[in-house]
C-alpha positions as CSV (number, residue, x, y, z in Angstrom):
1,X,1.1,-25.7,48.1
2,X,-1.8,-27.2,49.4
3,X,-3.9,-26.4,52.6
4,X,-3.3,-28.6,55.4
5,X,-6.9,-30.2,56.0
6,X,-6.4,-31.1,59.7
7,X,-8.6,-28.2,61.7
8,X,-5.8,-28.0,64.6
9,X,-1.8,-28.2,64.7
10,X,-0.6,-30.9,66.3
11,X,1.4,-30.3,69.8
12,X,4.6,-31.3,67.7
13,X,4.0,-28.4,65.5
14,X,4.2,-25.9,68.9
15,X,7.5,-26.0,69.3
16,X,9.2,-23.2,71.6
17,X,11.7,-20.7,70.2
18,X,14.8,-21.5,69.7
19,X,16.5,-18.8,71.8
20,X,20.3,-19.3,70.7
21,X,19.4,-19.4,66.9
22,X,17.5,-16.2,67.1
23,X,20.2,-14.2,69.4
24,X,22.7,-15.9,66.8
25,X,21.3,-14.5,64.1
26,X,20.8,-11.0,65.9
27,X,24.3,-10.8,66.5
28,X,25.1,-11.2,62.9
29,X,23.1,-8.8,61.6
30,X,24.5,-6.3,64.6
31,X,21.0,-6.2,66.3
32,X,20.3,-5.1,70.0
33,X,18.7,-7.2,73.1
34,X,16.4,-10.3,72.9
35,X,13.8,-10.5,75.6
36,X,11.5,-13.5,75.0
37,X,8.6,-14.3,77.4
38,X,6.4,-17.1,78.4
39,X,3.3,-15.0,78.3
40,X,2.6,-11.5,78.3
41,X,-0.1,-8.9,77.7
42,X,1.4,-6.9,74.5
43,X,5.6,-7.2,73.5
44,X,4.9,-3.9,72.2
45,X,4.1,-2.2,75.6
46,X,6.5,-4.5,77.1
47,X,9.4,-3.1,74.8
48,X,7.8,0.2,74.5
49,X,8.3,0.5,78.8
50,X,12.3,-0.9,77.9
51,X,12.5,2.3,75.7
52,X,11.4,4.6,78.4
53,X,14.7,3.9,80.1
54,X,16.9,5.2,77.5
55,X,19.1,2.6,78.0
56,X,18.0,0.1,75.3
57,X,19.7,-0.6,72.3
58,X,19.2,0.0,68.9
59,X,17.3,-3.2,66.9
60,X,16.3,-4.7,70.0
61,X,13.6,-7.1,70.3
62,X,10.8,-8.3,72.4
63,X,8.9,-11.5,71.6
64,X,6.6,-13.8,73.9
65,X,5.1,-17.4,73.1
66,X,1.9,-16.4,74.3
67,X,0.6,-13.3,73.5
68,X,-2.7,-12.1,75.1
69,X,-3.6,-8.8,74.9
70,X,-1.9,-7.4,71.4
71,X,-3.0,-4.2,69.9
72,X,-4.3,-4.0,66.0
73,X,-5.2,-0.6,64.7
74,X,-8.1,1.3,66.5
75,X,-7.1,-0.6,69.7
76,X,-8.7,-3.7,68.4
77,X,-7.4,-6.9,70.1
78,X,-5.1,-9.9,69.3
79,X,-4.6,-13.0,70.8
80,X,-3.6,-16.5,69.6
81,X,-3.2,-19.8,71.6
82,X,0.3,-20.3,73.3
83,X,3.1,-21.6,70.6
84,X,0.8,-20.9,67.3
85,X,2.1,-17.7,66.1
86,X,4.6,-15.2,66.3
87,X,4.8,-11.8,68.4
88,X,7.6,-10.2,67.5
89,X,8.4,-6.1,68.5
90,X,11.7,-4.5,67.4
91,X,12.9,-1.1,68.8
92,X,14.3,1.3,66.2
93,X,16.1,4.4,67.4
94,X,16.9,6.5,64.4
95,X,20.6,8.5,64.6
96,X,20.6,12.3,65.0
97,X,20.6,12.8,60.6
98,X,17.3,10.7,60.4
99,X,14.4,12.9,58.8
100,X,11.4,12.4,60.9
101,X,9.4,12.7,58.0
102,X,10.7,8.7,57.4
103,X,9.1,7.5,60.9
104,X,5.8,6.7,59.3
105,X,7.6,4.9,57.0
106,X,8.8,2.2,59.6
107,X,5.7,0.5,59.8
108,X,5.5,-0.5,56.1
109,X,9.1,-1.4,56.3
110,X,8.7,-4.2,58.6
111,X,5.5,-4.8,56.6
112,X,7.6,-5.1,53.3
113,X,10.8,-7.5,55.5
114,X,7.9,-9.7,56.6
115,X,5.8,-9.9,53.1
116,X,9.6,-10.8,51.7
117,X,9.9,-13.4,54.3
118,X,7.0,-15.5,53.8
119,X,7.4,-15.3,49.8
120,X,11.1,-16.4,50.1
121,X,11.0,-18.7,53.3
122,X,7.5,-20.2,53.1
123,X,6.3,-19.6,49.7
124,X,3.1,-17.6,50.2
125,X,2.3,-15.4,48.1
126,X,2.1,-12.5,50.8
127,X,1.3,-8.6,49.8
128,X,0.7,-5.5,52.3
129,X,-3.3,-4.3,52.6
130,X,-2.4,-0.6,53.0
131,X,-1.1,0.6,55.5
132,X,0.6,-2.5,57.1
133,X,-1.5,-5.6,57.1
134,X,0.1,-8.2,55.5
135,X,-3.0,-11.0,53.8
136,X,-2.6,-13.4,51.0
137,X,-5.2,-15.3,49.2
138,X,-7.9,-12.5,50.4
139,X,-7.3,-12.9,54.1
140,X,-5.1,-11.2,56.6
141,X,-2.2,-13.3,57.4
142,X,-0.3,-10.5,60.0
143,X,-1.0,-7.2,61.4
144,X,1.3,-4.7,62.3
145,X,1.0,-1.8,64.4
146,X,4.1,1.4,65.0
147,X,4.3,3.3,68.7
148,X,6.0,6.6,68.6
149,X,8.3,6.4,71.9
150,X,9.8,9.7,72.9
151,X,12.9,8.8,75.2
152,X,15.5,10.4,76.7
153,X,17.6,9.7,73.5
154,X,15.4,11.2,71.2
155,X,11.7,10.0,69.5
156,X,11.7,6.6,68.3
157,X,9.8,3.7,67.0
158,X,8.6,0.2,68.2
159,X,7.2,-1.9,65.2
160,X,5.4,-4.8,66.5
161,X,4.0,-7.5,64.0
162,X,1.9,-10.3,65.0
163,X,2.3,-13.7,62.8
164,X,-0.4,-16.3,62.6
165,X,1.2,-19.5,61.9
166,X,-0.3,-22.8,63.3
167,X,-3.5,-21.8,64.0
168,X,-6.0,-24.2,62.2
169,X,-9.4,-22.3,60.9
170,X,-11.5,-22.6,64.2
171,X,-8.4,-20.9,66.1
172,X,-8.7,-18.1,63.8
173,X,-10.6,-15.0,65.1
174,X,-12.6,-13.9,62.3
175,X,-13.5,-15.2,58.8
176,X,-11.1,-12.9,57.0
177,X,-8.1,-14.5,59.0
178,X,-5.4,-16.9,57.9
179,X,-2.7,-19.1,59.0
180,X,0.4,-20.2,57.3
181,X,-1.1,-23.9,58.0
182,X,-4.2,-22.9,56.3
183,X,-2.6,-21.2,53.2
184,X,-0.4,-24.5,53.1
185,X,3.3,-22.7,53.6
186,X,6.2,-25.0,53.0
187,X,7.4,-24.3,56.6
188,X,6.2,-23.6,60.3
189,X,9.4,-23.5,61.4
190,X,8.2,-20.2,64.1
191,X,12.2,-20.1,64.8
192,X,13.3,-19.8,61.3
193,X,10.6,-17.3,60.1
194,X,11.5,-15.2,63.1
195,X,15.4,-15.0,62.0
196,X,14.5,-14.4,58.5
197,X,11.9,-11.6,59.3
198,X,14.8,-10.0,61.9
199,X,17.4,-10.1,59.3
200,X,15.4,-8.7,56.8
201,X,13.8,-6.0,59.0
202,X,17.8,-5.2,60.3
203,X,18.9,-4.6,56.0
204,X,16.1,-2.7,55.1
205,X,16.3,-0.1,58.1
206,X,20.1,-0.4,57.8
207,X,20.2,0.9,54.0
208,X,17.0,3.5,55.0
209,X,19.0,5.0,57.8
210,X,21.9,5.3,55.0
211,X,19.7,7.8,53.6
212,X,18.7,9.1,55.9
213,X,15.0,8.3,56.0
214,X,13.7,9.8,52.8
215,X,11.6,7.0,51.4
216,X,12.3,8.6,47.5
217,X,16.0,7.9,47.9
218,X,17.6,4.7,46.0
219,X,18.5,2.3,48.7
220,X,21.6,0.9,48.6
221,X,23.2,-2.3,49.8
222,X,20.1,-4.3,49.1
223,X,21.4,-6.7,46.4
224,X,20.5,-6.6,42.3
225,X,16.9,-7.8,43.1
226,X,16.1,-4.4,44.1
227,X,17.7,-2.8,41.8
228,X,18.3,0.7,43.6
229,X,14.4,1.5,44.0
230,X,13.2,4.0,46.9
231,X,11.4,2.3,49.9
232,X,8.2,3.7,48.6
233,X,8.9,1.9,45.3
234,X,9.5,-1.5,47.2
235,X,6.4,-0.7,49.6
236,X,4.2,0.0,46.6
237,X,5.4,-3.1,44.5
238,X,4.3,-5.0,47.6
239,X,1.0,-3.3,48.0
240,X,-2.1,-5.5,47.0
241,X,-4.5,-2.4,47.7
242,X,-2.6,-0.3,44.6
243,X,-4.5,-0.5,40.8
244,X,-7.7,-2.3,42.7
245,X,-11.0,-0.4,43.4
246,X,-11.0,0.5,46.9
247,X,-13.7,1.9,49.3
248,X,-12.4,4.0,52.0
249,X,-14.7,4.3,54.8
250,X,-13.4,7.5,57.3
251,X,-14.4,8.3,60.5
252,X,-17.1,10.7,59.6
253,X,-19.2,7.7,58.1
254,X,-18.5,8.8,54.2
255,X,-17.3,6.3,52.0
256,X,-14.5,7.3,49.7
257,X,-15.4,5.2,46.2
258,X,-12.2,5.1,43.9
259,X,-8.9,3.5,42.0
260,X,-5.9,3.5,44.6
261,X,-3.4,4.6,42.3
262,X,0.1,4.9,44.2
263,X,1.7,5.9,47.6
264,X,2.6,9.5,48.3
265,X,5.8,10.6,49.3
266,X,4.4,10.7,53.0
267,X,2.8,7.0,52.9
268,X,-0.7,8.1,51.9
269,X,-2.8,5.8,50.2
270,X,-3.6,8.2,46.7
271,X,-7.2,7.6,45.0
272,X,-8.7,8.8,42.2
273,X,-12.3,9.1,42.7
274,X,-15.4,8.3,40.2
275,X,-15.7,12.2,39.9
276,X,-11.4,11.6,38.2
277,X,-10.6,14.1,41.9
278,X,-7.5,12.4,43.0
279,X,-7.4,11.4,47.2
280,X,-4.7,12.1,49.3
281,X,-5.5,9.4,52.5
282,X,-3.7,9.0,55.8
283,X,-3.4,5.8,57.8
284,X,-5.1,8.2,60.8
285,X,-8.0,9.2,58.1
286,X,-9.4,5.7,57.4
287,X,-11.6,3.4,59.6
288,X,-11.3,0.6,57.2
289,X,-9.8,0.1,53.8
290,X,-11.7,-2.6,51.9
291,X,-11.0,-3.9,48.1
292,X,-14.8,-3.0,46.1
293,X,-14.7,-6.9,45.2
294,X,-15.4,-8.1,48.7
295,X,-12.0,-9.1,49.6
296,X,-9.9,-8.6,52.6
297,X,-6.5,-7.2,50.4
């Protein structure tokens, strides 16, 4: 691959979303609604007001081509110019045998379909930047952020991830962002890294509902490639942030210096200190996660 050296996609590259490919491909993977915008605040508060009704179904989605007020972590912002990215929030409604104890879990999951997609659809070398930001090449290439919706069904979850695509390097936000045009991905196609990250997303919560949301469980279903490993095993494989020196800055302003050595059965981030005191770190504990090297991942 090599980096595309024009600063801005052209209009050509902006194509809108094919609508009848992506409800296609929905169908075929037994998915819910599609609700796809010209411009909205957040998909994730427009799907997470769907779910209030208790009428929505199961693997529904809500996507825009213009999204201007998304949420990161913390309540930061997001926002990308109309047609450059993707915006894309699925509603998961777990079945009455679901352990809660695998709702945290869903975040990652669509962390791990998406990291999967751009390996195997647009050859980036993608990873997950615990808990859920998905970089490659030291840079974040997509955020994703879980609301816990309690509806008249029963809690639930809406996983939004936000995709940059086209964006050339002054479009970015910060330094630390990336593109798929700026990594030099093999495709921009938004339409077809939409379907793959839906079908993905719809396998790996179909064979973790199967067991019923215990992220130590072999998933089945998944093919040979997987070969019977545990969510938390896939996650972890995935996870740039594991057998790196980390420093994990917490709310209190302390700095946590150490090795992140593995994922606990609950999604912390586990660290072994200087000191050899092994970390137990929650998604909720950390301000930011940052490798000691400098880098984004």
């Amino acid at each position: 691959m090599s980096p595309d050296p024009q600063p801005h996609a052209a209009s050509t590259d902006r194509l809108p979303l094919d609508t009848a490919r992506i409800r296609e491909a929905m169908a075929q993977h037994g998915m819910g609604e599609l609700g796809i915008t010209t411009s909205t605040g957040s998909t994730n508060d427009d799907l997470v007001q769907r779910a209030y009704s208790g009428n929505l179904a199961h693997l529904s989605v809500e996507s825009t081509e213009h999204q201007q007020a998304g949420h990161g972590r913390l309540g930061r912002g997001w926002e990308t110019p109309a047609r450059s990215s993707l915006a894309i929030s699925v509603f998961m409604a777990p079945d009455p045998g679901f352990d809660s104890a695998g709702l945290p879990w869903l975040s990652m999951l669509c962390a791990t379909a998406m990291v999967q997609t751009l390996q195997e659809d647009a050859d980036v070398a993608a990873g997950i930047k615990w808990p859920n930001d998905v970089v490659a090449g030291g840079s974040k290439l997509c955020g994703v952020l879980a609301q816990l919706v309690a509806t008249p069904n029963g809690p639930a979850v809406v996983v939004g991830a936000g995709l940059n695509v086209s964006q050339g390097r002054d479009e970015l936000p910060v330094a630390t962002a990336a593109s798929l045009r700026t990594l030099g991905a093999t495709t921009l196609d938004r339409t077809a890294l939409f379907t793959g990250y839906l079908r993905r997303v719809a396998a790996l919560y179909t064979s973790f509902s199967t067991v019923h949301g215990d992220a130590s469980a072999p998933l089945p279903g998944l093919g040979a490639s997987l070969h019977g490993e545990s969510l938390r095993a896939v996650i972890a494989r995935n996870m740039v942030s594991i057998g790196h020196a980390v420093d994990a800055h917490l709310p209190d302003g302390t700095t946590l210096h150490g090795i992140a050595e593995d994922l606990g059965d609950d999604g912390a981030l586990l660290i072994r200190d200087t000191a050899g005191t092994l970390h137990r770190v929650l998604a909720a504990d950390v301000f930011h996660l940052r490798r000691s090297d400098g880098t984004y991942a």
